[in-house]
C-alpha positions in Angstrom: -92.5 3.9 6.9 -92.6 6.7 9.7 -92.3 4.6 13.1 -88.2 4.2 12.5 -86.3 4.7 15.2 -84.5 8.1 14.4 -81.7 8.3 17.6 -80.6 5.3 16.4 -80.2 5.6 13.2 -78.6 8.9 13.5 -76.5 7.7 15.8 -75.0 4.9 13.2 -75.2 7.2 10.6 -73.5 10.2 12.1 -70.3 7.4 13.6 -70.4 6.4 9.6 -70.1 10.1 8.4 -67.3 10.7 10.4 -65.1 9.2 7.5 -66.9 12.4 5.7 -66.0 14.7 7.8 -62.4 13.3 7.6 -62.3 13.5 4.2 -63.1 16.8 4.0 -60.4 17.6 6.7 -57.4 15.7 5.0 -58.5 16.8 1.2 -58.5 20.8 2.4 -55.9 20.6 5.4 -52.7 20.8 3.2 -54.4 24.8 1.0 -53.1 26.4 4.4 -50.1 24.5 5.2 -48.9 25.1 1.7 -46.8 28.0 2.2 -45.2 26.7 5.0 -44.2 23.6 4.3 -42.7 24.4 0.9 -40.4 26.5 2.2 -39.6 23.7 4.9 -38.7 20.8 1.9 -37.2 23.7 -0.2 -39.3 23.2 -3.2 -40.7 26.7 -3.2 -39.2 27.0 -6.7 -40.1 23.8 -8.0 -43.3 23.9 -9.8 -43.3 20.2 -10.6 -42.7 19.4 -7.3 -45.3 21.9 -5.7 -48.2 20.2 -8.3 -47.3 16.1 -6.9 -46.9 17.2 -3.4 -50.8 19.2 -3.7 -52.3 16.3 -5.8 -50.3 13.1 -4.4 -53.3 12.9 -2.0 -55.9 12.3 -5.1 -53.9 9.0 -6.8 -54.3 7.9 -3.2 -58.3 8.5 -3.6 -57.6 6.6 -6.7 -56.5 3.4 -5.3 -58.7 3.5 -2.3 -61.6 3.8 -4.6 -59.9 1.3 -6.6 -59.5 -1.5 -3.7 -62.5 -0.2 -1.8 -65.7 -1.6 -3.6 -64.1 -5.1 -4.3 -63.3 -5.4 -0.9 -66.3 -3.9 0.6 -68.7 -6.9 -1.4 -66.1 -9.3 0.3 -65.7 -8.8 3.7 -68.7 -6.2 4.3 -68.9 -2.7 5.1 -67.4 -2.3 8.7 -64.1 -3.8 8.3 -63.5 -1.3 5.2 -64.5 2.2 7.6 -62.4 0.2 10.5 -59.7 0.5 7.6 -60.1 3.9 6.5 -60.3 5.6 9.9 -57.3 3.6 10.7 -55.1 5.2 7.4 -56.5 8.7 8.6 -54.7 8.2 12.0 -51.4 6.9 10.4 -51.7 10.1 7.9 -52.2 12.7 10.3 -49.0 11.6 12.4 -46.8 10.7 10.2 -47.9 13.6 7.4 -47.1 16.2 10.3 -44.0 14.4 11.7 -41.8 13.8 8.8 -38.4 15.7 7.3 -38.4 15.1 3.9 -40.5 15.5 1.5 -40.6 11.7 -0.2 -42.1 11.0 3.2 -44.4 13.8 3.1 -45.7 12.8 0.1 -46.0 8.7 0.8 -48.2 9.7 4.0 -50.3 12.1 1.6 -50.8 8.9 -0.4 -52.2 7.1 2.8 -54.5 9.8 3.6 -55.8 9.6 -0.2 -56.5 6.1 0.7 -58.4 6.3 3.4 -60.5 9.4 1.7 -61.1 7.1 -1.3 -62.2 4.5 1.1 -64.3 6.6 3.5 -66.0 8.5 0.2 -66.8 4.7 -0.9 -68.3 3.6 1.9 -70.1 6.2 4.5 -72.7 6.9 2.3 -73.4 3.5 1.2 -73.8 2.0 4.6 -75.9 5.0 5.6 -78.1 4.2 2.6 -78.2 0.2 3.2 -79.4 1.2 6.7 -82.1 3.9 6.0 -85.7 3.3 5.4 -87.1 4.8 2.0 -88.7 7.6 3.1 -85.5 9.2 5.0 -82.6 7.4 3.3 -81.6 10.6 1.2 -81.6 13.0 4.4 -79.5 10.5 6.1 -77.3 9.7 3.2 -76.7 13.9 2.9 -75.5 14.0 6.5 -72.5 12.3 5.0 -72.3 15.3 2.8 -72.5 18.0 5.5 -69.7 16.2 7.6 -67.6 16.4 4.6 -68.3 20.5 4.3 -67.7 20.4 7.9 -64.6 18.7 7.4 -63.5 21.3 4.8 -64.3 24.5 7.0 -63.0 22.8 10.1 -59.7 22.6 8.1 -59.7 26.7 7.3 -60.9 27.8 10.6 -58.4 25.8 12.1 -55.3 26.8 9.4 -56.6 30.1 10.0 -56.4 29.6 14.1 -52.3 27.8 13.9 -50.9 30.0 11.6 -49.2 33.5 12.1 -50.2 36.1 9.2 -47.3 38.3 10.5 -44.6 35.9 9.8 -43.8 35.1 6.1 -40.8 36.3 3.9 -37.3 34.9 4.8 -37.8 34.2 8.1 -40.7 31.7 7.3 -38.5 29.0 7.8 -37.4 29.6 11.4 -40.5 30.5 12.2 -43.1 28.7 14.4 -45.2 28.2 10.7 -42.6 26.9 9.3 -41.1 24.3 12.0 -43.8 23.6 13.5 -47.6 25.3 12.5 -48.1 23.1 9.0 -47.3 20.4 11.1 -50.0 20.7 13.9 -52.4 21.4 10.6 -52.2 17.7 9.8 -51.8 16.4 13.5 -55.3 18.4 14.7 -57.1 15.7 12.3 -55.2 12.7 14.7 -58.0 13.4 17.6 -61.2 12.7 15.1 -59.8 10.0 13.7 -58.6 7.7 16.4 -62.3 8.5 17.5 -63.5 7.5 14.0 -61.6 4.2 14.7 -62.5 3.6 18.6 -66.5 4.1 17.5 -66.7 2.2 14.3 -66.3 -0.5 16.0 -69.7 0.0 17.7 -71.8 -0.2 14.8 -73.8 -3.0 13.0 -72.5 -4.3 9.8 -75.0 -3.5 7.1 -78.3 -5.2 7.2 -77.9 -5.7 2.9 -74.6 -7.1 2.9 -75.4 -9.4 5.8 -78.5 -10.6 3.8 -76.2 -11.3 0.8 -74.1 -13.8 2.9 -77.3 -15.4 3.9 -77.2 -14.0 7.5 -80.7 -13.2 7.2 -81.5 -13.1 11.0 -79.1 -11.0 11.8 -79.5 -8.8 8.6 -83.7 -8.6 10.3 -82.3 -7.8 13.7 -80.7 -4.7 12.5 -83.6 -3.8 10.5 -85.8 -4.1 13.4 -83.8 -2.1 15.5 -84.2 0.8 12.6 -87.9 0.4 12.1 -89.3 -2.1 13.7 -90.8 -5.8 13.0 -92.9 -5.0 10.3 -90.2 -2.5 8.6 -87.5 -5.7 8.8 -90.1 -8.2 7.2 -90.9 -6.1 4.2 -87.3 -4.9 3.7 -86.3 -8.7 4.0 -89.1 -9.7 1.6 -87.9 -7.1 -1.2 -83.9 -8.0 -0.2 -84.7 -11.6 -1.0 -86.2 -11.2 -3.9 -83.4 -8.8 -5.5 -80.8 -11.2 -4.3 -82.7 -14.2 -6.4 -83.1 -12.5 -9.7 -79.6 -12.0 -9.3 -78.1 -15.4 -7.7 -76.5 -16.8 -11.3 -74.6 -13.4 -11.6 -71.8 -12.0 -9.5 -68.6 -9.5 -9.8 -68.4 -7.6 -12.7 -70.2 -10.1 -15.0 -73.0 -8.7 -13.6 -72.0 -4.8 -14.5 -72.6 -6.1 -18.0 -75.9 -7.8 -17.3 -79.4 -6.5 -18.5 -79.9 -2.8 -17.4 -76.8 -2.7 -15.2 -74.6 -1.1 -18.3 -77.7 1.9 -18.1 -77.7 2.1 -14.4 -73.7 2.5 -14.1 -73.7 5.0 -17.1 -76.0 7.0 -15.1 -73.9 6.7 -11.7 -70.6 7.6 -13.5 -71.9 10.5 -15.7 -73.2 11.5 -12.2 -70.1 11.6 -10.3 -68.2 13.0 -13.3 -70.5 16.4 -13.4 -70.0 16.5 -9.6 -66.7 17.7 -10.5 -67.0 19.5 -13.7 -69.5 21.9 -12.8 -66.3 23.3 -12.0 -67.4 24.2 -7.9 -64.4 22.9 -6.8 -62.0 24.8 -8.8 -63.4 27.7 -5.8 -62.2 26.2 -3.2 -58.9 24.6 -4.9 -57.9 27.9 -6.4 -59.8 30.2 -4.5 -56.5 32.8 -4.5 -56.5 32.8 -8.7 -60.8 33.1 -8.6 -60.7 36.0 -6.3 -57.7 37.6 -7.1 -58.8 38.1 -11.3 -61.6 39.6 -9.6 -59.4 42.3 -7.8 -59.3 41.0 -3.8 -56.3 41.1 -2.0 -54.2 38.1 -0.3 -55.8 39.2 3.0 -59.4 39.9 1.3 -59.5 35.6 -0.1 -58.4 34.6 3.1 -62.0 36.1 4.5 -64.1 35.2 1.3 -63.1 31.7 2.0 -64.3 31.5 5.7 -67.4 32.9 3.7 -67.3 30.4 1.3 -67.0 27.4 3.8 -69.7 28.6 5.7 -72.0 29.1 3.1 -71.2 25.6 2.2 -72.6 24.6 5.4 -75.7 26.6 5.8 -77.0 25.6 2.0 -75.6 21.7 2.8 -78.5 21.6 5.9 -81.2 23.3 3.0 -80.3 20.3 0.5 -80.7 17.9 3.5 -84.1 19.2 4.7 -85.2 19.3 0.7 -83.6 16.1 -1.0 -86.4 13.7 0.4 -89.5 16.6 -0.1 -88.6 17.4 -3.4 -86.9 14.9 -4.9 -83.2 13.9 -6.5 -83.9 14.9 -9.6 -85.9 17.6 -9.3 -82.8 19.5 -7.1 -80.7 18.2 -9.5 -82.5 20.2 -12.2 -82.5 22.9 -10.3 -79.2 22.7 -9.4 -78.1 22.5 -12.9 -80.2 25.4 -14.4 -79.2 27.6 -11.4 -74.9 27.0 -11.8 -75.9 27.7 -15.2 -77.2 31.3 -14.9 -75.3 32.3 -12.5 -71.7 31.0 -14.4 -73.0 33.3 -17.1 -73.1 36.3 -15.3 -70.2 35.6 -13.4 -68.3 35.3 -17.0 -69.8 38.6 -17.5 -68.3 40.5 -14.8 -65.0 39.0 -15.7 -65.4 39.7 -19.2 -66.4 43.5 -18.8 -63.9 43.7 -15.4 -66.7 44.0 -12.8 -65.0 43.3 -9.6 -65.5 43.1 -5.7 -68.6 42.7 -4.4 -70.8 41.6 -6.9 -68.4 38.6 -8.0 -68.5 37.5 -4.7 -72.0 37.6 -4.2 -72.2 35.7 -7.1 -69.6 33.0 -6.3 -71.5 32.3 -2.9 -74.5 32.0 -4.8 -72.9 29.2 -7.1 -71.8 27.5 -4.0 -74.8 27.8 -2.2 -76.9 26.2 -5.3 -74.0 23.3 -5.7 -74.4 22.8 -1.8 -78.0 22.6 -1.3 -78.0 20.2 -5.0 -75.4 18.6 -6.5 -72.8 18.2 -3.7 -75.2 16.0 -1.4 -77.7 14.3 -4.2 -75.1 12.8 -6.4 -73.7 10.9 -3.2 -77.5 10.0 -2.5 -78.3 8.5 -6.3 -75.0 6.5 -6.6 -75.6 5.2 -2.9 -79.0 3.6 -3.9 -79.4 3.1 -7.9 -77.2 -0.4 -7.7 -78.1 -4.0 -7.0 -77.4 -5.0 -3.6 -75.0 -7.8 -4.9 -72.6 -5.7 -6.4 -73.8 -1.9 -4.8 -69.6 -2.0 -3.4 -68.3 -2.7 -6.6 -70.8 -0.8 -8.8 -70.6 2.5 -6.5 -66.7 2.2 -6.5 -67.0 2.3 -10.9 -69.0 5.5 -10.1 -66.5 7.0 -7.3 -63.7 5.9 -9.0 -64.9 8.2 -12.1 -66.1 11.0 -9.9 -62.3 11.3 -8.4 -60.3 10.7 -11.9 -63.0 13.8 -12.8 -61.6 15.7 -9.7 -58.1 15.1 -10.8 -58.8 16.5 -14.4 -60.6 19.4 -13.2 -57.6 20.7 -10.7 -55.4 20.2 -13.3 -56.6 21.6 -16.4 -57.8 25.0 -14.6 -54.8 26.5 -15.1 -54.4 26.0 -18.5 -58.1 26.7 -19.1 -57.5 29.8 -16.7 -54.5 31.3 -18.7 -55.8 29.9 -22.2 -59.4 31.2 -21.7 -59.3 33.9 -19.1 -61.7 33.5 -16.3 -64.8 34.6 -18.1 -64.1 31.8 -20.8 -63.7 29.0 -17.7 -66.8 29.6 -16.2 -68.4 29.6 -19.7 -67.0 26.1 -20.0 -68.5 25.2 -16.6 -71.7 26.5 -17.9 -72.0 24.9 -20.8 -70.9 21.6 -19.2 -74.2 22.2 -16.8 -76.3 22.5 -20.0 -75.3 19.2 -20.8 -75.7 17.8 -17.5 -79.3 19.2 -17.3 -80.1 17.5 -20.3 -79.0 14.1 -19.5 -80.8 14.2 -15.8 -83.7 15.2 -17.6 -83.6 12.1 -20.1 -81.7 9.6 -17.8 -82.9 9.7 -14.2 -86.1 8.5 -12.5 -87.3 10.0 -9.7 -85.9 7.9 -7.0 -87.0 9.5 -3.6 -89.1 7.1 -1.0 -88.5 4.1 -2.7 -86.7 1.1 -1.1 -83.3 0.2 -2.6 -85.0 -2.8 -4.3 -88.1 -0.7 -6.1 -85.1 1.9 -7.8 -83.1 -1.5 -9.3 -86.5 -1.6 -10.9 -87.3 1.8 -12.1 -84.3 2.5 -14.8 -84.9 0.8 -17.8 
């Protein structure tokens, strides 16, 4: 189906990313106030403290995964963003307005619920309102909002903050009174816009249908693709919705294939994370600095970094519905792969500069351009309409526990290892990966969300 109506669906879908590019904003915001606003709570020498305040914001994910998906199969799609954008305004206010830490912390919990809502639900909706044959480019502009989240976060840490002033007088300084702060508060202005437009867009056309609103479910439809485009979605959503009438909630995660179709979501989130990417951007200062660079020198390889992000997020969009979700995948795997060994290499043997840079921009470009937006894509459309909230929150749920796990242990696995032996763990871990995409995943690409509930056995 060609003949959709592309303005508007980019319109809906670009308002629905925005809790992407939020997300990426509130989960990267706090790397650059970090000095800052340690030395504001006093917990500079407080390593225990300094580790809750960074990763309060992920048990926040947690529970917004964890109420998300229930709620989202309840009350529909709409009301749950309307939520989210709402807990990213309350966040960014009260995160950048508090003085103490307790409070600092609660309002990092907030934000981490509305990031484990927004990560829920953006790319679902985008995917219950795409035809086939564009669904996964439309679903990855969820995925570049959130990159553009994250480098909107470092050019903007990078703009408030003074380099000059550190050292004792950090804490009378304009960083430390007042820059972290306007950190947090710059992400007030997207999200009370996140919230104001939300509120514009139609519920989802596959949620509606489950209610039985099936003429409003077709109206939305049409206004995507047309008449013909609503009557055969309509046709296939009825159908799905019968075969699965006597089942409902989690009963049905047990039902007949959906045990192999949730293994497959949840394996997928998990090696999101533990291709080890993330650890990059997390502990970008430790990655660069075993490999010789400066304080100074990481703060530029990040901005390189982040935009490389972006650049290889637009080649995954324009390739994810030509080639295919697993074929990237594949790709992706094999290429983290190769290049983790010869980044393990250079750390082993003490190559440094230049060439391990190169080669961590060459990781990140191959996780941007694969992995990053096609695991969103395949978890967005491989459940059953009845329980897609739900199942999707199992699988987002597992991808941030995954994301906890992986920020933690890289320390240990850091000092234990060395940095050659960590990214040989990464490897290996996208050996395994390769193998189970390979064995586990159907193609999926220009198929209706109906046809894929069919195709995994």
């Amino acid at each position: 189906m060609s003949n959709y109506r592309s303005s508007y669906l980019l319109l809906i879908s670009l308002i629905s990313a925005m809790g992407g590019l939020l997300f990426g904003y509130d989960y990267v915001v706090i790397g650059g106030a970090k000095p800052f606003y340690e030395v504001f709570f006093g917990i500079s020498g407080s390593a225990w403290m300094q580790g809750w305040a960074m990763s309060s914001a992920i048990l926040g994910c947690l529970a917004g995964v964890a109420i998300a998906g229930s709620l989202a199969d309840r009350y529909g799609r709409k009301p749950l963003l309307k939520m989210a954008a709402l807990l990213f305004v309350i966040a960014s206010l009260g995160t950048g307005g508090v003085q103490h830490i307790s409070w600092f912390i609660f309002f990092r919990i907030i934000g981490g619920i509305g990031i484990g809502i927004a990560s829920n639900l953006s790319p679902m909706y985008i995917a219950e309102v795409s035809p086939a044959n564009v669904r996964g480019r439309f679903v990855s502009i969820n995925q570049l909002t959130i990159v553009l989240g994250i480098l909107s976060a470092q050019l903007m840490n990078w703009l408030i903050a003074d380099p000059v002033l550190t050292g004792e007088d950090m804490f009378s300084s304009w960083n430390g009174q007042w820059g972290w702060r306007w950190m947090f508060w710059a992400c007030t202005v997207p999200a009370v816009l996140f919230f104001v437009l939300v509120f514009f867009i139609p519920e989802s056309p596959r949620w509606l249908a489950g209610r039985h609103h099936y003429d409003k479910a077709a109206g939305i439809l049409s206004r995507v693709g047309g008449a013909d485009h609503a009557q055969k979605e309509m046709k296939e959503i009825r159908e799905s919705l019968d075969a699965e009438k006597d089942k409902s909630g989690y009963k049905l995660l047990l039902a007949g294939r959906m045990p192999r179709i949730l293994l497959v979501g949840v394996v997928l989130a998990i090696l999101q994370q533990w291709c080890g990417i993330n650890v990059i951007f997390n502990y970008a200062q430790e990655v660069f600095a075993a490999a010789g660079y400066s304080v100074s020198d990481t703060l530029f390889n990040i901005v390189v970094t982040g935009v490389t992000n972006v650049i290889f997020t637009f080649a995954g969009m324009y390739t994810v519905d030509r080639l295919g979700r697993r074929a990237l995948l594949l790709l992706g795997l094999i290429g983290l792969t190769t290049v983790y060994a010869i980044l393990g290499a250079c750390y082993y043997f003490g190559i440094t500069g230049i060439p391990v840079l190169c080669l961590v921009v060459a990781a990140i470009a191959c996780y941007a351009m694969t992995l990053a937006p096609v695991v969103w894509v395949v978890i967005s459309e491989i459940f059953p309409n009845r329980i897609r909230g739900l199942a999707m929150a199992v699988s987002t749920f597992a991808l941030w526990t995954a994301c906890f796990v992986l920020t933690y242990t890289f320390p240990m696995l850091n000092k234990g290892l060395g940095a050659h032996g960590t990214f040989w763990i990464y490897g290996i871990i996208c050996i395994a990966g390769f193998i189970f995409v390979r064995i586990m995943l159907p193609e999926t690409k220009g198929q209706s969300l109906e046809e894929i509930e069919k195709s995994i056995k």
